[in-house]
N, C-alpha and C positions, 0 to 999 in steps of 0.2 A: 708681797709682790711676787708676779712669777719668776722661776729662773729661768733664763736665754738657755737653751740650745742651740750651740752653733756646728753640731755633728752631725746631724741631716744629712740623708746621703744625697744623691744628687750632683751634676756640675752646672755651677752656673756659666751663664753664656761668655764675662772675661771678667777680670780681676783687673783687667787695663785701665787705670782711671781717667786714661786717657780718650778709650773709647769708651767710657761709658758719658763722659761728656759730649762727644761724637754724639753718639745714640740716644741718648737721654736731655741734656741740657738745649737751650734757645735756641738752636742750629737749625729750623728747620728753615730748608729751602723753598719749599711748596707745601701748602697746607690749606686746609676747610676749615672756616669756622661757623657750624649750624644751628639758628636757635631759635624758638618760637621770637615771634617780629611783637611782641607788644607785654609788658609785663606790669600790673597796676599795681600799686603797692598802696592801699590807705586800712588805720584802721577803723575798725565797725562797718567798713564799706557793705558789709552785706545787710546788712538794714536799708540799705538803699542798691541793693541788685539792680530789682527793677531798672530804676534810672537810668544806671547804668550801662547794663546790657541794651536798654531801646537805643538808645547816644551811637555806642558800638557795630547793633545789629539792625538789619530790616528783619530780620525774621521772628516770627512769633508763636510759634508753637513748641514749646523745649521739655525736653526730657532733662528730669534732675537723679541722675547714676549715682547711689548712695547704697550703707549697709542701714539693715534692719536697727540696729543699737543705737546707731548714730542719730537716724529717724526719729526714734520713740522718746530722745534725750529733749526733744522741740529745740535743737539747735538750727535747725532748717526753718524752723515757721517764722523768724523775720525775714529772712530773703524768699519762700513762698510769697508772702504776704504781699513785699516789694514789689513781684513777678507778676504777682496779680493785676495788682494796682496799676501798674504801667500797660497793661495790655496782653499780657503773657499768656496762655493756654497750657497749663503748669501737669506734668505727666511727672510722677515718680516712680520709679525704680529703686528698692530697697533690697535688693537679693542680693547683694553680694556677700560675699565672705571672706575669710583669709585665702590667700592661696589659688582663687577661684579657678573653679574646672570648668572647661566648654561649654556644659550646659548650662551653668551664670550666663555665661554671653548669649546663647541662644535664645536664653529666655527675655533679655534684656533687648536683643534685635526684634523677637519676635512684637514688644510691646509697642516699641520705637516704629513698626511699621504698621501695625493695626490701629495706633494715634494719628498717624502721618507725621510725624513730629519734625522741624525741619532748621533744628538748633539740640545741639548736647550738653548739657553742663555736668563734671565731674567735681564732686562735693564731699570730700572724704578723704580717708588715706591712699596708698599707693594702689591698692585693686580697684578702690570704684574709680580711682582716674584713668585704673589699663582698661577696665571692662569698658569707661566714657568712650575712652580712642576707639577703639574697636566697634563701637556700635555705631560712632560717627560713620565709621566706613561701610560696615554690612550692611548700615538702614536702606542703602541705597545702592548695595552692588551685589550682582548676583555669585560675587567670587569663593567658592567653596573652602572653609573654614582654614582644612589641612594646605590649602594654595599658601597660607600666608607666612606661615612659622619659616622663619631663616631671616636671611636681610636682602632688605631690598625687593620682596618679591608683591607684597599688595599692586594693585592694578586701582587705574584711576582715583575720582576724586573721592570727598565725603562730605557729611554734611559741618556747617559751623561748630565750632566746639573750645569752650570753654573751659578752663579746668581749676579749680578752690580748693588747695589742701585746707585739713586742718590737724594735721598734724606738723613736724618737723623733722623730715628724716628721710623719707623714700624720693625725693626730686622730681617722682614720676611727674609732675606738671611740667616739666621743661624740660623733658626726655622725650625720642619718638622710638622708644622703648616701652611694648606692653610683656607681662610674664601671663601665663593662665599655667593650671596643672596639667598635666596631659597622661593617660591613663590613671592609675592608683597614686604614684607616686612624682613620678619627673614632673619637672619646670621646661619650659620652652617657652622661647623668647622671638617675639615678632618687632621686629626694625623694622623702618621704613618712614621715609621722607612727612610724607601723609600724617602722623601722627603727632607732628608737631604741633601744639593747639595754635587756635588765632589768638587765643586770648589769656592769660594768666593774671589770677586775682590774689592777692597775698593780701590777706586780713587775718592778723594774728590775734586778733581777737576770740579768732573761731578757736586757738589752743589752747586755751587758757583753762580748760575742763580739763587735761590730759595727765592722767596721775602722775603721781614719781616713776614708777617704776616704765612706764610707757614714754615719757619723756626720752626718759637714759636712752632707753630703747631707740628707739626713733633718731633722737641726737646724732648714737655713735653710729647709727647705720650711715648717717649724713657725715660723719669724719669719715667711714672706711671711703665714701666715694670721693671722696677731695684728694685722700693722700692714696688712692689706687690708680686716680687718675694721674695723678701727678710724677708717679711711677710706672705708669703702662706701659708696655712694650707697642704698642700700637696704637697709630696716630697722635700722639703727644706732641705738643705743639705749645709756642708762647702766650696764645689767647687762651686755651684751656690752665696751664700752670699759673697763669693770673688772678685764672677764677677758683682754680681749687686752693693757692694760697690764701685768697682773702675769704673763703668759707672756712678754709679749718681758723682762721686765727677768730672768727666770729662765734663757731660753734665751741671752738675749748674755752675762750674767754667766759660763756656764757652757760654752760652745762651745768654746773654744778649749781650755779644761782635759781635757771629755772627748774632743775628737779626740788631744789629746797622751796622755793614761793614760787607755782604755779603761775602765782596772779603778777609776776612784776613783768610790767611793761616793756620796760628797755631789755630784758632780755629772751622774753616772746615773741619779741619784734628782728632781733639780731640770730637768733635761729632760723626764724624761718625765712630769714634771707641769706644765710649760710646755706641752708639747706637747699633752697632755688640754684643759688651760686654752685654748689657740689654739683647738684643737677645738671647743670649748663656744661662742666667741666665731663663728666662721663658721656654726657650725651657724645662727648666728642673726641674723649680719650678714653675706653672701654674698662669697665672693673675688671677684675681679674681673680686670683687665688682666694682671697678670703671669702669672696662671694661664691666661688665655685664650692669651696667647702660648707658653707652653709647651704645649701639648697637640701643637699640632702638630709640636713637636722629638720628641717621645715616641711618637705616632704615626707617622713616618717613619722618625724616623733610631734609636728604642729608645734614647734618651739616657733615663736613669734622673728620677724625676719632679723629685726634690728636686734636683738639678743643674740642668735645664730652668730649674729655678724661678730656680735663684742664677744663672743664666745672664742671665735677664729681669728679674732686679731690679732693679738700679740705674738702667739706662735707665726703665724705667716711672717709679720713685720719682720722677729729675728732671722729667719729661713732665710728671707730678702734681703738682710745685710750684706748676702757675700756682692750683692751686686748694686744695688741701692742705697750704700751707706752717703755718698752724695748727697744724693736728692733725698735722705731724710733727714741732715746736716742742713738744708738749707731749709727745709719743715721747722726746723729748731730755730733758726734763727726767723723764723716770720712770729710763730709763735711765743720763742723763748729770749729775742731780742738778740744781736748780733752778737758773736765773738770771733776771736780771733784762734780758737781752740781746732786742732785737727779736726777735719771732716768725719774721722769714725767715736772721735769722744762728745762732738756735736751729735752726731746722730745718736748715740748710745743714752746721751741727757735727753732727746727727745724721745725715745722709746718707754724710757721711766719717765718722764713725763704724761704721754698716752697711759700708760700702766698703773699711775697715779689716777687719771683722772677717771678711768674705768672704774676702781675701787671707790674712788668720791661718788662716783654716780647713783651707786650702791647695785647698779646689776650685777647678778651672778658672773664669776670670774673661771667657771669650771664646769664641765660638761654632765661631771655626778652630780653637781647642784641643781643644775636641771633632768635631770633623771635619767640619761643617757647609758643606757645598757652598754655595760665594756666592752660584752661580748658582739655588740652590733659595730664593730669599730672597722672590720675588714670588709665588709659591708658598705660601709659609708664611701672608705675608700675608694671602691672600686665604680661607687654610683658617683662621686665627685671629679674622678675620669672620665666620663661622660659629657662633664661640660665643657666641652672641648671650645664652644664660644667665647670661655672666661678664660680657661687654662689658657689659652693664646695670648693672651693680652699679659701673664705675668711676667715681672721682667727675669724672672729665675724660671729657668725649666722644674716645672714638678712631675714626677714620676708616682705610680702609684705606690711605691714603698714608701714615697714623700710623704705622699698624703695620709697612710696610715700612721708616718711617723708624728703628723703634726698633728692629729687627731690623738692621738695617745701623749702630748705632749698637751693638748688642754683637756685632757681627762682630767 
């Protein structure tokens, strides 16, 4: 297991437990809570799309936003099929990638408008549901690409849109958060109202293909968002810590079961409604540090996002002690069942707890594991100040000495 560093330099924002209950616990006065308005949950329902979608939608001509791999697996040719059968006018989109850079989307608009197409469905992991959002809105607005990045700034409506993980991990379905790459390396992030789909389809049947190692992956990225939400310095609120407790206690209960038996049921099913759940909870209380530190593993070095993430957890987590030993104390008691143990030995049993279950999952626990050049360390840092989107949201100020400290702390 790793060891805690608790010498980080840095101040956090108080040591007052007092106000960190203030500031962090159920207190809020006034608060938003935003979330796609409809979420289906059945399984094999995509063998009967089709049906579905005609019940749902008037509209008939749909773009299905997917990657090349996923395509050629013929995990798509029963809901094709479905689509057909019902009346559908079935357009696919298979370009996407990890990471995707603008010209994914451009290309994906460009097709979505020479089809007419006039319905989205995103069928895949976290990029083909950002690139689905996004091409719902360009099919049909002439708003120039670079207008959109930041929050709040897209303009008008878009078309219907649909979104079907089939993974467990990125929430992108019940976020109106899309990521795209933006030159060589950076990530930038488009919010906006608009992105919320109409419709979310949860058939966890479609994960049941997802190796071991892609599981863990995916999983832990679906913890970092429950307990970053849960932690955020912005907009945290009682309906989001609702949502992020009952995902993590779904996703750690169930981890370790589905990376060992892909195929069991009950716990393909409980992830990826953890993982919806995380979703729902970031959508509304914003990730923060450990996300910001991984971006830039994933922008350089193509380490996969949800690895990145379990890569940057545990370091972040202890950093965050000096001011969220609280609120990961009562993490412990959802997950680890109640006691009556101080708030920092609570929180410390859920930390080895996380720490534990990372090593159960069997992904890489260290950044040389993944091939991480030492010497790109100050580098890294200085690109994970950058995302000043996420740095905001942690609840501990991080400084760039932080972050190279906590980079060299998961070396």
């Amino acid at each position: 297991m790793r060891s805690s560093n608790r010498t980080l330099g840095g101040s956090p924002h108080s040591a007052d437990p007092s106000e960190e209950t203030l500031r962090f616990g159920n207190q809020a006065t006034a608060y938003a809570f935003h979330a796609v308005p409809a979420v289906h949950v059945e399984w094999g329902v995509h063998r009967r799309l089709g049906e579905a979608c005609a019940e749902w939608f008037a509209e008939r001509r749909i773009l299905i936003v997917t990657d090349n791999a996923l395509h050629e697996t013929g995990i798509l040719d029963p809901a094709k099929l479905s689509l057909s059968k019902a009346g559908f006018a079935v357009t696919i989109f298979d370009g996407v990638v990890a990471d995707p850079p603008e010209t994914v989307l451009a290309e994906a608009v460009a097709l979505a408008r020479e089809e007419h197409v006039d319905i989205v469905l995103g069928l895949g992991g976290g990029s083909s549901m950002d690139i689905a959002k996004l091409v719902a809105v360009l099919a049909v607005s002439e708003q120039p690409m670079v207008e959109l990045y930041g929050l709040d700034r897209v303009k008008g409506s878009r078309l219907p849109l649909v979104q079907m993980p089939t993974t467990s991990g990125t929430g992108s379905e019940a976020t109106n958060i899309a990521i795209l790459t933006t030159g060589e390396t950076s990530k930038t992030g488009i919010v906006a109202q608009q992105l919320f789909a109409d419709r979310v389809v949860l058939d966890a049947d479609l994960t049941c293909g997802l190796p071991p190692l892609h599981t863990a992956g995916t999983g832990i990225d679906a913890m970092v968002h429950a307990i970053e939400a849960y932690t955020s310095r912005k907009r945290k609120n009682p309906m989001s810590d609702m949502f992020a407790r009952e995902a993590l206690r779904l996703l750690t209960g169930n981890l370790v079961v589905a990376c060992r038996d892909g195929h069991n049921r009950a716990a393909r099913e409980a992830m990826l409604l953890g993982s919806n759940l995380a979703g729902q909870a970031f959508a509304n209380a914003p990730v923060a540090a450990v996300h910001a530190l991984a971006y830039p593993l994933g922008g350089h070095f193509h380490i996969a996002h949800g690895l990145s993430n379990a890569l940057m957890l545990m370091p972040v987590l202890h950093f965050n002690m000096a001011t969220s030993s609280q609120q990961y104390a009562e993490l412990g008691d959802t997950v680890l069942g109640r006691s009556v143990a101080p708030a920092v030995e609570r929180a410390e049993a859920f930390l080895s707890f996380i720490d534990k279950l990372l090593v159960e999952s069997g992904c890489p626990s260290r950044l040389r594991d993944a091939r991480i050049p030492e010497q790109s360390l100050p580098m890294l840092a200085r690109e994970a100040m950058q995302q000043a989107r996420l740095m905001m949201n942690n609840p501990r100020i991080v400084t760039e000495q932080d972050a190279l400290a906590l980079y060299q702390e998961a070396y």
